[in-house]
N, C-alpha and C positions, 0 to 999 in steps of 0.2 A: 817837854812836849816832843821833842825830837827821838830823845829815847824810848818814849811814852809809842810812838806811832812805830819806830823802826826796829823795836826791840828784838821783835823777832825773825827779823831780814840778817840784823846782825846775829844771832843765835845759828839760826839756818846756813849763813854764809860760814862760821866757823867749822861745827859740825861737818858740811859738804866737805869742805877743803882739807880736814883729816880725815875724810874717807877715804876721799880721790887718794892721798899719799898712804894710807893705809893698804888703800887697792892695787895701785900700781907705782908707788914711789913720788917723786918728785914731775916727773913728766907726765902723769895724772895730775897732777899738783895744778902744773902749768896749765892744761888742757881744759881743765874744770873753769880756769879764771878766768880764761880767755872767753869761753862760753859762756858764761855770768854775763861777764861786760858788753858780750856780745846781743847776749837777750836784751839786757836793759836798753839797749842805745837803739834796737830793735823796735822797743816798745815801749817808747819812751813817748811817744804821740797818743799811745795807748792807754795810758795812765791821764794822758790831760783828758781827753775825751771819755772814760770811763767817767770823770769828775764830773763831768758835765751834769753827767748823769743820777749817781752816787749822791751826790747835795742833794736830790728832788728824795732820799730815801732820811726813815728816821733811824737813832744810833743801834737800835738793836739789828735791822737789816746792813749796816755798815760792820756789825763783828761777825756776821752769818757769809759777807762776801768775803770776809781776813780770813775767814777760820776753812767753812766747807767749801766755799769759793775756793781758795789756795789749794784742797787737796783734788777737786775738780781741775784747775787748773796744771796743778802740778802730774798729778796720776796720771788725769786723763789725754791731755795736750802734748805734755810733756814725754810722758814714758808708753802711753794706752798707744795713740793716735799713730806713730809710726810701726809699730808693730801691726795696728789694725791697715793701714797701707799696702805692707808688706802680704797680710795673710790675703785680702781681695785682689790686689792685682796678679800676685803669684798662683792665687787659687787654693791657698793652703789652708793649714786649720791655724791657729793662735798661738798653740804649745810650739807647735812647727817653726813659727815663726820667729818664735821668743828663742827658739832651739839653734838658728840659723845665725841672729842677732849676739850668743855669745858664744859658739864655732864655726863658722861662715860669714865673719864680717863683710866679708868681702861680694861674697852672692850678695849677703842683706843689703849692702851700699848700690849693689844695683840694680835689685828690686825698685830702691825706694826712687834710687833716679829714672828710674822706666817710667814709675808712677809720677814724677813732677809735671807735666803736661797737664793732664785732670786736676793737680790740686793746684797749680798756679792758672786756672783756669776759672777754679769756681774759685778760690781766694780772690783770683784779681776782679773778676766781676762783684760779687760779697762788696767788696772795698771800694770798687770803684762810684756803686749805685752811693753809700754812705756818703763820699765826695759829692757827686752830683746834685744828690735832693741839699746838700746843704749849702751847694755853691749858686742854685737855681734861687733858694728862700730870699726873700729883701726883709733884710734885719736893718734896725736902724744903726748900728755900729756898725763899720763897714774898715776893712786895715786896709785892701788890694782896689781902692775905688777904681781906679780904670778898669778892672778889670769885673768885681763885682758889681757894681752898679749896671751894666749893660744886661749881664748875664741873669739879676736878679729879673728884668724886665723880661728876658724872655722863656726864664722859670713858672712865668704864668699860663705857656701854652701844657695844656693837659699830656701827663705822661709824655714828656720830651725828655727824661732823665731815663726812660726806660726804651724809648727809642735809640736814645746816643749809645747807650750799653749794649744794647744788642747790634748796633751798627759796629763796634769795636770790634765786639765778638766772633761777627761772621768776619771780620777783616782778618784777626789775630788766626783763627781756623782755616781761612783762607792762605795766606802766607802759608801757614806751618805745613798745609798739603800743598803747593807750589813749589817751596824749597826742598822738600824733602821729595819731591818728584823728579827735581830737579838735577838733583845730586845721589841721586839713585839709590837714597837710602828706603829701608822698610819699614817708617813711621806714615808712609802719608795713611792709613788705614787708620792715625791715631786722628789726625784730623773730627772726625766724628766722634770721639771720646771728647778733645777739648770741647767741640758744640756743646755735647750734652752737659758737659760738666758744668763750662761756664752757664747753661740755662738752668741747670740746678743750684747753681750760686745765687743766682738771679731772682728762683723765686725762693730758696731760704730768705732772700733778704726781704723780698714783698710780705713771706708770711712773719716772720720773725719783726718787720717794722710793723706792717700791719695790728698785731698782739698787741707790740710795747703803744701804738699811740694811741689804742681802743683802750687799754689798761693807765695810761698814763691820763686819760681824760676822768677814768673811773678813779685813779689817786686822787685827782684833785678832790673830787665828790667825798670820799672817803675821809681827806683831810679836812673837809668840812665838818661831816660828822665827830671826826675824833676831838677836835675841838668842842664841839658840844658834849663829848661822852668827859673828856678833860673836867669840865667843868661842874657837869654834875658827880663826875668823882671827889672834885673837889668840896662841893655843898653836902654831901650824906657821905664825906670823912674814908671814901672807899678809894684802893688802887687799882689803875685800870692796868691790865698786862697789856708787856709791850709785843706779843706776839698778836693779840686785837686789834692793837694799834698800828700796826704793819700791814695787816689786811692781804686782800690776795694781787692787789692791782701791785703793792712794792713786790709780793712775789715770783711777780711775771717781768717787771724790771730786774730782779735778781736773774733771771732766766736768760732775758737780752743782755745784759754786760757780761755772763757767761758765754753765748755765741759771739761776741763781739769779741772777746776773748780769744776766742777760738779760731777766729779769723785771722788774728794779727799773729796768732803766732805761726800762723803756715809759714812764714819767711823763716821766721828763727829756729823751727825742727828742721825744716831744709838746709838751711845754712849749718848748723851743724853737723851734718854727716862733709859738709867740707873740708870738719876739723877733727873730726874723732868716729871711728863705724863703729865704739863700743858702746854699747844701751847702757850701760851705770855709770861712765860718766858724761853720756850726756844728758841723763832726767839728771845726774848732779847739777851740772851746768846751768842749766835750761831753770830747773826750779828753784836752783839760788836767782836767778833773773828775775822767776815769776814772784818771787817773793817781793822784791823791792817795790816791781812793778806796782802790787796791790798797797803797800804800805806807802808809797808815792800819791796815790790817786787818794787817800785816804788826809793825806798829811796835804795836798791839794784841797779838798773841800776843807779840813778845820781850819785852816790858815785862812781861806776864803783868796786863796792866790787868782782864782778865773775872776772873780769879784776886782782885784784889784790888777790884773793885766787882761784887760778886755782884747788883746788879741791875741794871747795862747789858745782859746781854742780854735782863730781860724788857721794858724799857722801848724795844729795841730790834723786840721783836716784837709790841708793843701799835703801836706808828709803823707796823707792815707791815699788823696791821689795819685802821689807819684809812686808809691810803692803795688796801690793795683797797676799804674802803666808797668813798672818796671815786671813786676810779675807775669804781665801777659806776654811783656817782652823775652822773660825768661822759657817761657814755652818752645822757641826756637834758637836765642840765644843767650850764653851764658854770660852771669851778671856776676861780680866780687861782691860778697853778702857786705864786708863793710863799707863799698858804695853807698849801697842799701842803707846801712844805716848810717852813716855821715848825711846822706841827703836829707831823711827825716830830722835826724839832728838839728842839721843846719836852719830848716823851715823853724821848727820850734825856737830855735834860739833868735830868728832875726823878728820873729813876731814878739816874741820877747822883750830883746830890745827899742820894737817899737812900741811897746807898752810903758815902757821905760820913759823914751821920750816924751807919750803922752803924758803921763802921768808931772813930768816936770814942766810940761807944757801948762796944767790945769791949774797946778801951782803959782808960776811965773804970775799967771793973771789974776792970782788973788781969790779963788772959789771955784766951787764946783765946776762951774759953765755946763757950757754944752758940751756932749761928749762927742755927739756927733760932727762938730765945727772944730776938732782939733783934730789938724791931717797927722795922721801914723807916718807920713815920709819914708813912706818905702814908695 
């Protein structure tokens, strides 16, 4: 099973790593594995909450997220996305850019940081609404009760997760023209780029949830039918294809776990240019990451691991708010990315481990019980 799901994370991870020293010796070597580890611990919160997700799809849309998902992910995120940075804020064309990125490392590195303001702007907002609508819900499993319980009560006043976002927002834009007026640099002008940015993060994430829960209503519908189509394929001896059976509503789920995607890795193409300004080996780095990433989240639903630690996904979406804070943070000051990722880390693992506890708690008692009456002890 294990080789079964990871097979080609390890394929990929060999491959890369005789590039990288193909490319530049041992010190690519190095550079490439640092980036790997550094993706995965990045987005590693990413992989629980892709799951979440990933289980509501059936297995043919699960090898369409391994297969075109990965070169989406890798291409596009990984190698596309900082070059397309590069060419709009510089004003340039793409060749330009791509031109600059392997004879001007060093212009390219400060393109991209010119550009971090806007993308940790609409990143941190993107991530932080994700936080919010899931920390406002009252679900009957709860890890953080003092802290969920209150907040789920007042989850019920209308659009309060999109008032607190925007109240950030103007704060986060605020500050960044304050400081920078302050200390007589020539960013405050950028202030109005963060606005805008973080309010097109803001409504990606309105249109893009808005899609997934109009399309995830129509799955369920969908699932109904197929079950009926199941059956009469079964009675008149006929095979139903699995791409009928996937329908359009899992392919607008395939759509949202790709921007979702897309999200989480703003941290990890940034933080990489902290480690290497060469474009080959950081799509190496980055997409030996994204590889696991997907092969993770995948080895996550057949395991049925959120199924049996009911609080990895909240400890997964307490790690997405701290890294939208940290990001907004990052607009004005600078953050060590494996902060960044030790913090998410450490969420996922302590929800973890309070899974852990529960789960020998429900034991102790001899049955099932309630899941809700066994405190997680955090």
């Amino acid at each position: 099973m294990l080789l079964k799901t990871f097979g080609w994370s390890f394929a990929v991870t060999a491959l890369g790593l005789a590039a990288a020293a193909f490319y530049g010796g041992w010190e690519a070597f190095g550079v490439v594995a640092i980036l790997s580890v550094l993706e995965i611990s990045l987005s590693f919160d990413n992989a629980v909450v892709n799951a979440g997700i990933l289980k509501k799809m059936n297995a043919f849309w699960q090898k369409i997220f391994l297969t075109i998902g990965v070169l989406i992910a890798v291409f596009g995120m990984r190698l596309v996305f900082p070059v397309v940075i590069v060419a709009v804020t510089a004003k340039i064309g793409p060749i330009e850019a791509v031109d600059l990125s392997f004879n001007e490392p060093e212009r390219y590195q400060e393109l991209v940081t010119d550009a971090h303001p806007a993308i940790a702007a609409f990143g941190g907002m993107f991530l932080l609404m994700i936080f919010l609508d899931f920390i406002f819900e009252d679900r009957d499993i709860q890890w953080l009760r003092w802290i969920e319980r209150p907040l789920a009560k007042l989850g019920k006043v209308d659009m309060l997760s999109v008032c607190i976002a925007l109240i950030v927002l103007l704060v986060a834009a605020m500050t960044f023209a304050t400081n920078a007026h302050q200390h007589g640099g020539g960013h405050a002008d950028k202030a109005e780029t963060v606005l805008l940015s973080g309010v097109a993060g803001l409504i990606t994430y309105l249109i893009v949830g808005g899609l997934s829960g109009f399309f995830e209503n129509k799955l369920e519908e969908e699932e109904e039918r197929e079950h009926e189509a199941e059956e009469e394929a079964k009675r008149s001896g006929k095979k139903v294809s699995a791409v009928a059976l996937a329908g359009k509503a899992a392919f607008f789920m395939f759509l949202y776990l790709e921007v979702l995607d897309a999200s989480f890795s703003f941290d990890g193409v940034i933080g990489a240019f902290a480690i290497t300004n060469e474009i080959v080996l950081m799509a190496l780095g980055l997409g030996i990451g994204a590889m696991y990433v997907r092969s993770l989240t995948v080895y996550l639903v057949r395991q049925g691991t959120l199924d049996d630690y009911v609080y990895l996904e909240h400890g997964a979406h307490y790690a997405i708010g701290a890294l939208a804070v940290l990001l907004l943070i990052t607009i004005q000051y600078q953050i060590n990315e494996l902060i960044t990722g030790f913090i998410g880390v450490a969420l996922i693992g302590l929800s973890f481990w309070s899974s852990v506890r529960r789960n020998k708690a429900l034991e102790a008692e001899g049955g099932e019980g309630s899941k809700e009456e066994v405190p997680s002890g955090v």
